[in-house]
Residue frames as qw, qx, qy, qz and C-alpha x, y, z in Angstrom:
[[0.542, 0.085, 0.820, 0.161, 12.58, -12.95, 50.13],
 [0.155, 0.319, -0.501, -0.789, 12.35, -12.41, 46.68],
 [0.020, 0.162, 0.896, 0.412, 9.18, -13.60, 44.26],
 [0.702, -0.254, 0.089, -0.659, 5.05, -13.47, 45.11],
 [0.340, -0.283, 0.643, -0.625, 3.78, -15.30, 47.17],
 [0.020, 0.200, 0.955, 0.216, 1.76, -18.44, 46.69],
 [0.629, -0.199, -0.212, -0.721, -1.90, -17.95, 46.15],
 [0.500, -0.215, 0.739, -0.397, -3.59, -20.17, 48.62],
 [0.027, -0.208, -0.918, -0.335, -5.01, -23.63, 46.98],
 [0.628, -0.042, 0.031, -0.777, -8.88, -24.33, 46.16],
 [0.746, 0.174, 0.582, -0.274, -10.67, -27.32, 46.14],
 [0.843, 0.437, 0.263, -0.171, -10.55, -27.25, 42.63],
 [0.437, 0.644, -0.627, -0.031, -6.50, -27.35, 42.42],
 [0.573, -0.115, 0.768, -0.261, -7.19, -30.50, 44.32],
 [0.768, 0.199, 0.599, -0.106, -9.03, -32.07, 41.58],
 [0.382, 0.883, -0.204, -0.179, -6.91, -30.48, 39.12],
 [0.115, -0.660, 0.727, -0.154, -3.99, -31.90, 40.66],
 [0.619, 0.036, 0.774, -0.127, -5.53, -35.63, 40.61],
 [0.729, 0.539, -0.075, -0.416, -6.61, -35.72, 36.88],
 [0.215, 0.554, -0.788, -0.162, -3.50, -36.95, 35.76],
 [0.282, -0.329, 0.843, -0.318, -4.63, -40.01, 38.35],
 [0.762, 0.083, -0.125, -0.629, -8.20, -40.55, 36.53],
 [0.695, 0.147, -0.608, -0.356, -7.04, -43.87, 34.88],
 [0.264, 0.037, -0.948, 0.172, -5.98, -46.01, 38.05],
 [0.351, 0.011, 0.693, -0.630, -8.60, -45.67, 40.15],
 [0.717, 0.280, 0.065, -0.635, -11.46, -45.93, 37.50],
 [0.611, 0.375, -0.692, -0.088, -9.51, -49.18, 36.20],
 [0.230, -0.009, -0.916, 0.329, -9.04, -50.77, 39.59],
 [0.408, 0.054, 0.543, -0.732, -12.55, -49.75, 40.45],
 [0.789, 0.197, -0.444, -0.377, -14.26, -51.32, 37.04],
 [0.489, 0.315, -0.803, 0.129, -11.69, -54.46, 38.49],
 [0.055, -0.141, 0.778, -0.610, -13.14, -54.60, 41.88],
 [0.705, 0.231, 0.218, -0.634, -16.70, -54.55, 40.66],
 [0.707, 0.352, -0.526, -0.315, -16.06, -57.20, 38.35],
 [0.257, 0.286, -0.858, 0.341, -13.86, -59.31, 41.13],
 [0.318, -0.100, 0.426, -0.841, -16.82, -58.65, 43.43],
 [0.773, 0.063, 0.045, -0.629, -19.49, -59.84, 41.47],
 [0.623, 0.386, -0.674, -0.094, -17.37, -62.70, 40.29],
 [0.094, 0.244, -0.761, 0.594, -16.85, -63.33, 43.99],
 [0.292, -0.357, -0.876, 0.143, -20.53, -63.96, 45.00],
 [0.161, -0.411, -0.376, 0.815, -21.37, -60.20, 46.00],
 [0.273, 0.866, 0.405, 0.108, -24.54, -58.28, 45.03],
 [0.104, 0.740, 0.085, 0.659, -24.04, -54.82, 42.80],
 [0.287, -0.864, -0.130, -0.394, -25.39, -52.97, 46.02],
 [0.805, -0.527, 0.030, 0.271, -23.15, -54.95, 48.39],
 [0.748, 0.123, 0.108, 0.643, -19.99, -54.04, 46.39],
 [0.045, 0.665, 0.317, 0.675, -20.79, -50.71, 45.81],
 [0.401, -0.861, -0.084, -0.302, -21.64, -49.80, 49.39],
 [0.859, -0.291, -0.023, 0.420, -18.44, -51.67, 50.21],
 [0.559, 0.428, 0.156, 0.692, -16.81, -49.09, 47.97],
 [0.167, -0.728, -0.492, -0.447, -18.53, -46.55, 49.27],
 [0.735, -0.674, -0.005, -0.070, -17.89, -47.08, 53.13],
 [0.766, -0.441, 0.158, 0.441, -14.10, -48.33, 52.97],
 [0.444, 0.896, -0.005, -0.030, -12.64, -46.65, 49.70],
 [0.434, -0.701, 0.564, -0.033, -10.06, -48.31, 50.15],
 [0.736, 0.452, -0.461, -0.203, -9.09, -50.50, 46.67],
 [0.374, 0.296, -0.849, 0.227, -6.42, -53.31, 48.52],
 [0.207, -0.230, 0.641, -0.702, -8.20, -53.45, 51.49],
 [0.705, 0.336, 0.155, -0.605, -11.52, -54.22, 49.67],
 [0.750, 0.278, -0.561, -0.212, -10.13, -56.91, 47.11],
 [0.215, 0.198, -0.910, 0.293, -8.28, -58.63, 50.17],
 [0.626, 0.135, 0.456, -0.619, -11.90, -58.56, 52.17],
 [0.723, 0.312, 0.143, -0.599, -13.34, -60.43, 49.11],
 [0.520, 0.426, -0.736, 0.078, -10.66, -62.54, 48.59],
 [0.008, -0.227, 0.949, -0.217, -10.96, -63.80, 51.65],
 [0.644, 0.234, 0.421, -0.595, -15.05, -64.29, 51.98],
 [0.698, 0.500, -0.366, -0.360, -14.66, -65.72, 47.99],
 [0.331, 0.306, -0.866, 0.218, -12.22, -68.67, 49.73],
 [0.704, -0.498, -0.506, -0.010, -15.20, -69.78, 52.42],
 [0.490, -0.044, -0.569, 0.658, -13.52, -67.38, 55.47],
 [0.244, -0.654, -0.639, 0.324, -15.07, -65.79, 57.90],
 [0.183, 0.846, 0.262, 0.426, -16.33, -62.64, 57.71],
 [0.671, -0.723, 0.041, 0.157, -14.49, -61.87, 60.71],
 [0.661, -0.506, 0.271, 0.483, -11.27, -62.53, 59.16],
 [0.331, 0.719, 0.429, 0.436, -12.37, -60.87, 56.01],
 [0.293, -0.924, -0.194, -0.154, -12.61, -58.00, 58.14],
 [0.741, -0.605, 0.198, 0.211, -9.23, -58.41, 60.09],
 [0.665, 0.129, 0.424, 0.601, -7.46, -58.85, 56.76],
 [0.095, 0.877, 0.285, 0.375, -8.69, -54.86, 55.64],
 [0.234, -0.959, 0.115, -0.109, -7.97, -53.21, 58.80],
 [0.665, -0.350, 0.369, 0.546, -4.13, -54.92, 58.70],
 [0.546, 0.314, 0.464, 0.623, -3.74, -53.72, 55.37],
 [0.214, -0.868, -0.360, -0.268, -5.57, -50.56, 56.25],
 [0.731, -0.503, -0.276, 0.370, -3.11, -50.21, 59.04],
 [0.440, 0.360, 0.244, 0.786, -1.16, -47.37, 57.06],
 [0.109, -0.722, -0.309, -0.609, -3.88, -44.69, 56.99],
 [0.610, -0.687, -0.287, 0.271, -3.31, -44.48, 61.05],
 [0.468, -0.357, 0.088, 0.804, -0.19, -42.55, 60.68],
 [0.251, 0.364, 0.503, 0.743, -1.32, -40.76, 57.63],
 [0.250, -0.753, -0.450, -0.410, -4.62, -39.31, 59.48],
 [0.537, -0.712, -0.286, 0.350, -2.61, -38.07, 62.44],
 [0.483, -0.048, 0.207, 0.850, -0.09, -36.22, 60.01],
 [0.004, 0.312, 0.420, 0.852, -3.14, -34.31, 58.33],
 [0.241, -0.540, -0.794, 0.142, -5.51, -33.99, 61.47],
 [0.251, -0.563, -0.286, 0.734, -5.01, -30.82, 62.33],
 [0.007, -0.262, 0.263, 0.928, -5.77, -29.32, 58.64],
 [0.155, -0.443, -0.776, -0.422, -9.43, -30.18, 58.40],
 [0.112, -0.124, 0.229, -0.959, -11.60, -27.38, 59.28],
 [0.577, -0.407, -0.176, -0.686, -15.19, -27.13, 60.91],
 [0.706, -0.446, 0.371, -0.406, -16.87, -29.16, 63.63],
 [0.170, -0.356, 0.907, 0.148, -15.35, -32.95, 64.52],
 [0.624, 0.365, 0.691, 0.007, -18.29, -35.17, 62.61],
 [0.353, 0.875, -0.258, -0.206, -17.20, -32.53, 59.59],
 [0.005, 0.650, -0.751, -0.117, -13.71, -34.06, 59.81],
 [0.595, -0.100, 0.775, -0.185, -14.94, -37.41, 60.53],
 [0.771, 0.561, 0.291, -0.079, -17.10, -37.52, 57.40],
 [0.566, 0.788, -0.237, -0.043, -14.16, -35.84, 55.34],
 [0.235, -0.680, 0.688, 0.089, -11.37, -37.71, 56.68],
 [0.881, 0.256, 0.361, -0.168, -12.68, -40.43, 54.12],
 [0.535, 0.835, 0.084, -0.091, -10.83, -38.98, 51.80],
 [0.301, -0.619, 0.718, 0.106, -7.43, -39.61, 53.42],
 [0.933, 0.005, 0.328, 0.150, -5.99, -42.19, 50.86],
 [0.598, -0.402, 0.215, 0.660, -2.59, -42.29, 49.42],
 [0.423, 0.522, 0.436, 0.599, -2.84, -40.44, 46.29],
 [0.128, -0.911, -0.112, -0.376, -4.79, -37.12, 48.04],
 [0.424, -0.872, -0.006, 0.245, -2.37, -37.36, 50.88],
 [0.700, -0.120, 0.317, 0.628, 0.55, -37.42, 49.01],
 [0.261, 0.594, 0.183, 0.739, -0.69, -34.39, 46.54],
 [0.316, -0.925, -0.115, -0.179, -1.97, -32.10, 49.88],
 [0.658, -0.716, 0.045, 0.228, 1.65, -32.27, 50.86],
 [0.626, 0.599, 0.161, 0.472, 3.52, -31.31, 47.35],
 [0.270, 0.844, 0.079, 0.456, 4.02, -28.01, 48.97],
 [0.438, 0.277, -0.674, 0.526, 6.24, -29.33, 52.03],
 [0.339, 0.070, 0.672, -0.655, 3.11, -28.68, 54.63],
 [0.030, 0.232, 0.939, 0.253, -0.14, -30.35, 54.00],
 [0.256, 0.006, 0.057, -0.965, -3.31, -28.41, 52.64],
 [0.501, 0.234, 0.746, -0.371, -6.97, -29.31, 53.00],
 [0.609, 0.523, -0.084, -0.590, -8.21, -27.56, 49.95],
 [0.384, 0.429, -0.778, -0.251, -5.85, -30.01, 47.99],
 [0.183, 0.090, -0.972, -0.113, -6.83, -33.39, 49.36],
 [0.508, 0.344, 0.674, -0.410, -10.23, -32.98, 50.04],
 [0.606, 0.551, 0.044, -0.571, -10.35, -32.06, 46.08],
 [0.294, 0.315, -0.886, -0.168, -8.23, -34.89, 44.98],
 [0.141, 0.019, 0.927, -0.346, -9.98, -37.28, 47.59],
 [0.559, 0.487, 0.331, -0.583, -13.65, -36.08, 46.48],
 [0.658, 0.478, -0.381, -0.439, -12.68, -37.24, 42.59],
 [0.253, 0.215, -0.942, 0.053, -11.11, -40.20, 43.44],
 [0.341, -0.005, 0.608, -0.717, -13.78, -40.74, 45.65],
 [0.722, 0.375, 0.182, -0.552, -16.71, -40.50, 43.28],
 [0.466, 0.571, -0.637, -0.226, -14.56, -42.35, 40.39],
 [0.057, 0.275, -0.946, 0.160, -13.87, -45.19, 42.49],
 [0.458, 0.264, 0.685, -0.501, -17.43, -45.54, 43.73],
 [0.721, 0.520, -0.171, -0.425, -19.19, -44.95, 39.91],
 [0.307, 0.451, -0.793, -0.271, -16.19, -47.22, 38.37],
 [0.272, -0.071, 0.914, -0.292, -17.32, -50.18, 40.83],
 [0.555, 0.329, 0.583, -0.494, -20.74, -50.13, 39.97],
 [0.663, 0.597, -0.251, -0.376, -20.12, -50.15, 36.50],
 [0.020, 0.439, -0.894, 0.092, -17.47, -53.20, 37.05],
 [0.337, -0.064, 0.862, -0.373, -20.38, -55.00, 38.49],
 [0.727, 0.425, 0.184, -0.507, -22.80, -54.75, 35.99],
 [0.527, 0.538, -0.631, -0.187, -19.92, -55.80, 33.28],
 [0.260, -0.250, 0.868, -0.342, -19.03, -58.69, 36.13],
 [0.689, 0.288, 0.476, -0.464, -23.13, -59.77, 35.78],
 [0.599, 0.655, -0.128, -0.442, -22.84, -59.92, 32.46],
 [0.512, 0.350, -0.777, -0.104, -20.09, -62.92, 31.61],
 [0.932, -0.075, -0.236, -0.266, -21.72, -66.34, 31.43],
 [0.817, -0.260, -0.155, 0.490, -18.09, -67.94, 33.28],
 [0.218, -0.944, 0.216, 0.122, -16.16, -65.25, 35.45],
 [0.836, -0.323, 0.414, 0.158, -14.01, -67.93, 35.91],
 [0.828, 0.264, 0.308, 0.387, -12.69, -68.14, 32.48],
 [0.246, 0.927, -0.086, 0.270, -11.19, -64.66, 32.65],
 [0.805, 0.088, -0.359, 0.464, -8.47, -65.98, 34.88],
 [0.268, -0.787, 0.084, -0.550, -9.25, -63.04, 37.60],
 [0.766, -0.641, 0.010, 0.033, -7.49, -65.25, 40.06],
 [0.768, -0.066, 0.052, 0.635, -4.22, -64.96, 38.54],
 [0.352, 0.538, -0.059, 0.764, -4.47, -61.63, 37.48],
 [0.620, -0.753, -0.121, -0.183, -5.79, -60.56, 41.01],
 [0.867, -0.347, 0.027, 0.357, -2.86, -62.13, 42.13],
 [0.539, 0.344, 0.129, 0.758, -0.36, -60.13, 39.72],
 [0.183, 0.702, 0.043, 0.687, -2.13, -57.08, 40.71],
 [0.574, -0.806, 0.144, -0.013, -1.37, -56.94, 44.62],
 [0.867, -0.204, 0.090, 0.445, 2.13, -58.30, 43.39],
 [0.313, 0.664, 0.275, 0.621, 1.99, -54.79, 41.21],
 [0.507, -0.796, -0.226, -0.243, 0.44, -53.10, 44.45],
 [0.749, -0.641, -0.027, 0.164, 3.06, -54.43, 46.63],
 [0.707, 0.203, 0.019, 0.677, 6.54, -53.96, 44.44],
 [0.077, 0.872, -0.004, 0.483, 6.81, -50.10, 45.18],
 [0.458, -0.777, 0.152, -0.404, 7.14, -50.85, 48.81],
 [0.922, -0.245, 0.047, 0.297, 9.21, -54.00, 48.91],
 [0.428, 0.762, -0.284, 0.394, 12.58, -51.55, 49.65],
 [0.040, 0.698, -0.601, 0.388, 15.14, -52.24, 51.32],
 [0.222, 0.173, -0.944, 0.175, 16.41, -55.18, 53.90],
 [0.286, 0.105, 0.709, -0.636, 13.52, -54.88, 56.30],
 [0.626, 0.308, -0.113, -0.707, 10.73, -54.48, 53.52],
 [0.678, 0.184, -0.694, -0.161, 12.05, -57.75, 51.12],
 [0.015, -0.136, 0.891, -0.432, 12.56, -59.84, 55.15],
 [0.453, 0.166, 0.348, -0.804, 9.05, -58.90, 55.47],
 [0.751, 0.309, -0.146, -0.565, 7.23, -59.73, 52.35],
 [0.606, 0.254, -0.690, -0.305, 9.29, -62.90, 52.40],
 [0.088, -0.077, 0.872, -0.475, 8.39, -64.17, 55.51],
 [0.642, 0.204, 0.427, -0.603, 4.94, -63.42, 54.81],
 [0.811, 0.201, -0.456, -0.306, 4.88, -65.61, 51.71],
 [0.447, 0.083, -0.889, -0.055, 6.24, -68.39, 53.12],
 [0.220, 0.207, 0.798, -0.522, 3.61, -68.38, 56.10],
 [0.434, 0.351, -0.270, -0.784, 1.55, -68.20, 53.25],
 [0.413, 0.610, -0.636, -0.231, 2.42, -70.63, 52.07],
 [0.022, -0.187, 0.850, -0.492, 3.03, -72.77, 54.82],
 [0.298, 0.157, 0.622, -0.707, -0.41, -72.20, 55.81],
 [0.400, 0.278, -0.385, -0.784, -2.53, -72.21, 53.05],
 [0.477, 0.016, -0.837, -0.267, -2.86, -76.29, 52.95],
 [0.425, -0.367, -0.809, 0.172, -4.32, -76.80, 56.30],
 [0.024, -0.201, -0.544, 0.814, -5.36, -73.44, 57.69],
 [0.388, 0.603, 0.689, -0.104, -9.13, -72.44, 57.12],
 [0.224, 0.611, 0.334, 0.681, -9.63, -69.60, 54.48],
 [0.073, 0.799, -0.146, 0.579, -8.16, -66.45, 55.50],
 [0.536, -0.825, 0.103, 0.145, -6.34, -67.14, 57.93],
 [0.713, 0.035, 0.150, 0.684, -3.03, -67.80, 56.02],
 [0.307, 0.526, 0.201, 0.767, -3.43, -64.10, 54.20],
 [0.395, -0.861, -0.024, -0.319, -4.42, -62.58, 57.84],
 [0.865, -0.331, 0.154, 0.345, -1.62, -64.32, 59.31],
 [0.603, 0.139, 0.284, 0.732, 0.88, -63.23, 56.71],
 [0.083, 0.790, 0.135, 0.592, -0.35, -59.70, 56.58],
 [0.496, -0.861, -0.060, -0.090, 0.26, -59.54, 60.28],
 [0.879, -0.195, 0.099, 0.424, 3.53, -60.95, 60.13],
 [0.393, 0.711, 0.276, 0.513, 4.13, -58.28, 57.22],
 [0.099, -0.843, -0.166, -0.501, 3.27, -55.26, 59.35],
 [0.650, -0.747, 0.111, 0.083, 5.21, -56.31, 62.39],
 [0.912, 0.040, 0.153, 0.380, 7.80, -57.09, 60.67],
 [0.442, 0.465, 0.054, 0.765, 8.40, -53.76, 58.96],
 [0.268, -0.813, 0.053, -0.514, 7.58, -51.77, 62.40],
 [0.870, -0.384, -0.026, 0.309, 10.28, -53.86, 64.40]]
């Protein structure tokens, strides 16, 4: 075979390899700290939410539903459906995280689509690359939040920034990549109309747990 050989990756062509990414996360993390506080949630609470789930859809649907009067329960329920992804994702890349298994545990935070999708550019999937994409996105997403929340604190009416419609645009932004093909568009339009459906008489969050479940079976039938 003709050429040299790759050089193995580092860590830092991981976070080399995410720059390009800088602006969404630190934009939808400012947005989540701002939604957050708007939403009724201390600085620290948002933040440690950020922290712990790192996980940008998962986290606005949690506080979407608790910001509608729903249980924290189905706050919760409405994350790990939406979350539901990262199951396949962490079984594809288990085997390339090195040291003892609370090592992996703590770094398998870092599994989220952006890092896996660059640790596998090179047709197998490396660690160096998506623990150093996953470790900037990481810290970006946490710093961006807290700074979201302080700007959040800071306007006298959330309310009049119209953060429920644009909330609303951006999971409709979120979701358009993936609505392909027959099974995808069946999906997403079943779940709106049990959305829909539900919305007038079921309690907060259950229509948008309901319709995320409907979602996720739908496209694994």
């Amino acid at each position: 075979m003709s050429g040299e050989a790759r050089a193995a990756p580092r860590v830092r062509d991981g976070v080399r390899a995410a720059l390009p990414l800088v602006p969404g996360p630190v934009l939808f993390g400012l947005s989540f700290g701002v939604f957050a506080e708007t939403a009724g949630l201390s600085a620290v609470a948002a933040v440690v939410m950020s922290a712990t789930t790192f996980a940008g859809a998962a986290q606005f649907a949690a506080t979407s539903v608790l910001d509608d009067g729903g249980t924290a329960a189905a706050a919760i329920l409405a994350a790990v459906l939406l979350n539901a992804r990262y199951a396949g994702m962490s079984i594809a890349v288990a085997s390339i995280f090195p040291g003892s298994r609370p090592r992996k545990l703590v770094e398998s935070q870092l599994i989220v689509d952006e890092s896996w999708a660059l640790s596998g550019r090179s047709g197998s999937f490396e660690w160096p690359i998506l623990f150093g994409a996953g470790l900037l996105l990481y810290v970006l997403w946490v710093a961006s939040t807290a700074v979201g929340t302080l700007v959040g604190s800071t306007v006298a009416d959330p309310k009049s920034l119209g953060l429920d419609a644009a909330f609303a645009a951006l999971f409709l932004a979120l979701a358009a990549p993936y609505v392909r093909g027959r099974k995808a568009v069946t999906a997403s339009a079943l779940a709106a109309v049990i959305t829909l459906v539900l919305l007038p008489v079921a309690p907060p969050g259950v229509p948008f747990v309901a319709a995320a479940a409907a979602c996720l079976l739908g496209l694994r039938t």
